[in-house]
C-alpha positions as CSV (number, residue, x, y, z in Angstrom):
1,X,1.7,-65.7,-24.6
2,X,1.3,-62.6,-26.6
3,X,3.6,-60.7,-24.5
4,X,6.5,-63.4,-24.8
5,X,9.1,-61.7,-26.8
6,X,10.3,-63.6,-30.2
7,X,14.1,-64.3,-29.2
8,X,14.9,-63.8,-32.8
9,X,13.4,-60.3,-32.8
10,X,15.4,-59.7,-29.8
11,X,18.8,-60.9,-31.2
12,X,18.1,-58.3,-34.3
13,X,16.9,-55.7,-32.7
14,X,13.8,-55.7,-33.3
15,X,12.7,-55.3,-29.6
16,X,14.2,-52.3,-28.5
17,X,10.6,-50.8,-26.8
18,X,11.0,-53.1,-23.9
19,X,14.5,-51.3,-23.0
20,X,14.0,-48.6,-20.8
21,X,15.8,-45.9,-21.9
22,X,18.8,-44.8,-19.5
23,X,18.1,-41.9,-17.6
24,X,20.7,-39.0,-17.5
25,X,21.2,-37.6,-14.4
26,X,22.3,-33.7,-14.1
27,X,24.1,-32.8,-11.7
28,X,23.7,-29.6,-9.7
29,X,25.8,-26.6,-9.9
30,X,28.1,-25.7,-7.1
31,X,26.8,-23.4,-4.2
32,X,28.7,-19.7,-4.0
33,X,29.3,-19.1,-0.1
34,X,29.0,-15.4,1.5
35,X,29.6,-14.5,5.1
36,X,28.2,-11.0,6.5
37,X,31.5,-9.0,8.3
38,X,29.3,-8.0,10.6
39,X,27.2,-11.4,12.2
40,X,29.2,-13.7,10.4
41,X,26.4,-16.0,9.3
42,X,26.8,-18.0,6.6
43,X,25.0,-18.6,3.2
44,X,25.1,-19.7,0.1
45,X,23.6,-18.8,-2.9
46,X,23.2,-21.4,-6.3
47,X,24.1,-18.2,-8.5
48,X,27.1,-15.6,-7.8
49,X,26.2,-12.5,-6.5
50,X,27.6,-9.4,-7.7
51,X,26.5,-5.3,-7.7
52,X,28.2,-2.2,-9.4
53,X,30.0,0.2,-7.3
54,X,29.7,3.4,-6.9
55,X,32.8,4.0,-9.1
56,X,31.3,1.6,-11.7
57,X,33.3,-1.4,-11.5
58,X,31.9,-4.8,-11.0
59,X,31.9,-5.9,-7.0
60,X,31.6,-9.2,-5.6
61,X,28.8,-10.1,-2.9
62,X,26.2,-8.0,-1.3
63,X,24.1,-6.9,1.3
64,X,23.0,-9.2,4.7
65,X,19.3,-8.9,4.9
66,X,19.5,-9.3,8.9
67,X,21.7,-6.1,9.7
68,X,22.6,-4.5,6.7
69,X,26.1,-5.4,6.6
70,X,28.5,-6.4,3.6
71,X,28.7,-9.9,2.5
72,X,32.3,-11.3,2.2
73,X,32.5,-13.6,-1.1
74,X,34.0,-17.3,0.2
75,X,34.5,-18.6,-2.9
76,X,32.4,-21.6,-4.4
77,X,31.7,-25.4,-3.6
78,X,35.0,-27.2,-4.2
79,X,35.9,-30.8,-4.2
80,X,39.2,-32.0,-2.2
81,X,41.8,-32.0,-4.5
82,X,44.0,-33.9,-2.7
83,X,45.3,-36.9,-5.2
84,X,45.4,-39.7,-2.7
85,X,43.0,-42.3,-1.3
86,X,41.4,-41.1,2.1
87,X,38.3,-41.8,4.1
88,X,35.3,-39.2,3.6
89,X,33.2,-38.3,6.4
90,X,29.5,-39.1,5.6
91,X,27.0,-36.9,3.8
92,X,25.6,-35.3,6.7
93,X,24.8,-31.6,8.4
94,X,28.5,-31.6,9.0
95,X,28.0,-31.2,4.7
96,X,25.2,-29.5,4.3
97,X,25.7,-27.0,7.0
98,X,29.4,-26.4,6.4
99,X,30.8,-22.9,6.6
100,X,33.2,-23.2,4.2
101,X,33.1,-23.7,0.1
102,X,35.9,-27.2,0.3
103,X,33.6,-30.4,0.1
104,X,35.2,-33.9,1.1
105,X,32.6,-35.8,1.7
106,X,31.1,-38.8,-0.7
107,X,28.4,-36.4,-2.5
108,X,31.4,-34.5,-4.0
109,X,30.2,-30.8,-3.4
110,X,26.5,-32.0,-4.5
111,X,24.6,-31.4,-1.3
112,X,27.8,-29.0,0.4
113,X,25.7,-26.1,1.9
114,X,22.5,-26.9,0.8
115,X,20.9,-26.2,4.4
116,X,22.1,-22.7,4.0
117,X,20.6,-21.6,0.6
118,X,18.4,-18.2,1.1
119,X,16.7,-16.3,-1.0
120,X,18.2,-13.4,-2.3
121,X,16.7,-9.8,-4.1
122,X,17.6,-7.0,-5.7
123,X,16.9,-3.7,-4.0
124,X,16.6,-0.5,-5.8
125,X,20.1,0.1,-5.9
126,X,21.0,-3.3,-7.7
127,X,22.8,-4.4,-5.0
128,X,21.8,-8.2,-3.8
129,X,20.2,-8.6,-0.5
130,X,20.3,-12.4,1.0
131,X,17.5,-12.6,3.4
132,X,19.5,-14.3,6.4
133,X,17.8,-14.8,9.8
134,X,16.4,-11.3,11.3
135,X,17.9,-12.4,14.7
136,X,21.6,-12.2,13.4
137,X,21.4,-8.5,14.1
138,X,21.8,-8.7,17.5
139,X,25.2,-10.0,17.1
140,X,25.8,-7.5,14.4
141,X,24.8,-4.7,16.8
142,X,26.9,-6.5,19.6
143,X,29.7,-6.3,17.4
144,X,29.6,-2.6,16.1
145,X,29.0,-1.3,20.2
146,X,32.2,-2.9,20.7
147,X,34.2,-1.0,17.9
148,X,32.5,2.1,19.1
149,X,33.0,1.9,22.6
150,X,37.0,1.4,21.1
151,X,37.3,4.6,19.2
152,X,35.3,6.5,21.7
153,X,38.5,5.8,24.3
154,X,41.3,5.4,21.5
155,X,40.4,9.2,20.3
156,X,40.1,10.4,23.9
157,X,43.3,9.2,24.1
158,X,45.2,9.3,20.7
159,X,43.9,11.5,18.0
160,X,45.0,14.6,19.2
161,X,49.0,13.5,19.6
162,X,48.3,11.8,16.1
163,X,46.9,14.3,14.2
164,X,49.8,16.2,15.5
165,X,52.5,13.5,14.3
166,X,50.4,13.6,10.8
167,X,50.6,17.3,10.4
168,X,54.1,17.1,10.6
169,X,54.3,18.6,14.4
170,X,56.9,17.6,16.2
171,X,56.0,15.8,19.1
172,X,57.6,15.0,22.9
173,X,55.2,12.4,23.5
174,X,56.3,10.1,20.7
175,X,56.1,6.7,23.0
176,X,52.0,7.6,23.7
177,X,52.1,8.2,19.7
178,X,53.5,4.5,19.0
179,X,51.2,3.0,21.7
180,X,47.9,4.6,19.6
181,X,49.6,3.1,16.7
182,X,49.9,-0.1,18.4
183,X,46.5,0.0,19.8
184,X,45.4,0.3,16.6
185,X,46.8,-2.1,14.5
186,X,45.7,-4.8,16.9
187,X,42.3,-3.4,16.4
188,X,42.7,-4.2,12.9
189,X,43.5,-7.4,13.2
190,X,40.8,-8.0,16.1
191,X,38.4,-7.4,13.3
192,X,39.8,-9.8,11.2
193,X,38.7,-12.7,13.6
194,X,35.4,-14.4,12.9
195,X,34.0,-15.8,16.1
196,X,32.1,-13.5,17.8
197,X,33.3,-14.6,21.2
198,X,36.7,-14.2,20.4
199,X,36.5,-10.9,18.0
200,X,34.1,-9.0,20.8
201,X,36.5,-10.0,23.6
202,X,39.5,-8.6,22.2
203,X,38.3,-5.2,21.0
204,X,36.9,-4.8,24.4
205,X,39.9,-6.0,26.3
206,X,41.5,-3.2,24.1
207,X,39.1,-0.6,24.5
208,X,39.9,-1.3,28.4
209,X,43.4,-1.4,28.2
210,X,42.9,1.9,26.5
211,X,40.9,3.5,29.7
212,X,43.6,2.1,31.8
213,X,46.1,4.5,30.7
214,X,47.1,7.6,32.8
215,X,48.7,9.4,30.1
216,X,46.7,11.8,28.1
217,X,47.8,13.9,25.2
218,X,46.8,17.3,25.0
């Protein structure tokens, strides 16, 4: 047959058209994760996303299409770097859903977030917008009623006796003083919890610990 190769011809190379040629396969590039501080949803982005501050130095992250707040940089698709032998969990939406940047499933940070990609623009300001789910603002607006309705009753209560203590007044009252402070400080770090179930519940629970209080300072 005319399409039987020579086995000579083979043997000295003189066949190489009926190799198919090896295909190089490129991987993709990691997947930069952002989360909004105000509805905590989740994206990722295939480039890092960056705008120039007001006082001209390079900031990380952006803006949350949905409700306008600040996007909190995560850090970028990692692989486990644990040196041992262990068993991966399948590529699955527990991958490509996953709310954080540390991959240690069998793709190795391939498909890690993938589901969570949005598109992202530029508004006239330069600073990057992701275009997350319009819902998400309900939970952002959930979220800033809550630290309002705390600071409504923490100043009712405490920024008179502070601003006192700041102006260097001397103060009878000093154990309401320390209880603002305290009040306060756990609002801080009520903030820095990133369920909304569990961040909404403890501001309120302090905004009504707050109301609870007799003592007023004048």
């Amino acid at each position: 047959m005319a399409y039987q190769l020579d086995l000579f011809a083979i043997l000295m190379g003189g066949a190489t058209e009926e190799v198919a040629p090896a295909v190089s396969r490129v991987p993709k590039l990691p997947l930069h994760f952002y989360r909004c501080a105000d509805c905590l949803c989740i994206c990722t982005s295939p480039d890092p996303l960056s705008y120039r501050h007001q006082r001209g130095y390079m900031e990380a992250g952006g803006k949350c299409g949905a409700c306008d707040g600040s996007l909190e940089y995560l850090g970028r698709t990692e692989r486990d770097r644990l040196v041992k032998e262990h068993e991966g969990c399948p590529c699955d939406d527990r991958c490509t859903s996953a709310r954080g940047p540390n991959c240690s499933c069998r793709c190795g940070g391939e498909n890690h977030g993938g589901n969570l990609t949005v598109t992202v623009r530029t508004d006239e300001g330069g600073i990057p917008v992701a275009m997350i789910d319009p819902a998400a603002r309900f939970k952002a607006e959930d979220y800033r009623a809550a630290k309002g309705a705390f600071w409504v009753a923490w100043n009712a209560r405490f920024r008179a006796i502070t601003d006192r203590k700041n102006s260097g007044e001397y103060i009878r009252e000093f154990d309401l003083y320390l209880t603002g402070q305290h009040l306060a400080r756990a609002y801080h770090k009520a903030i820095e919890l990133r369920t909304h179930t569990s961040r909404n519940r403890k501001i309120r629970a302090l905004a009504e610990e707050i109301q609870g209080k007799r003592e007023v300072a004048a």
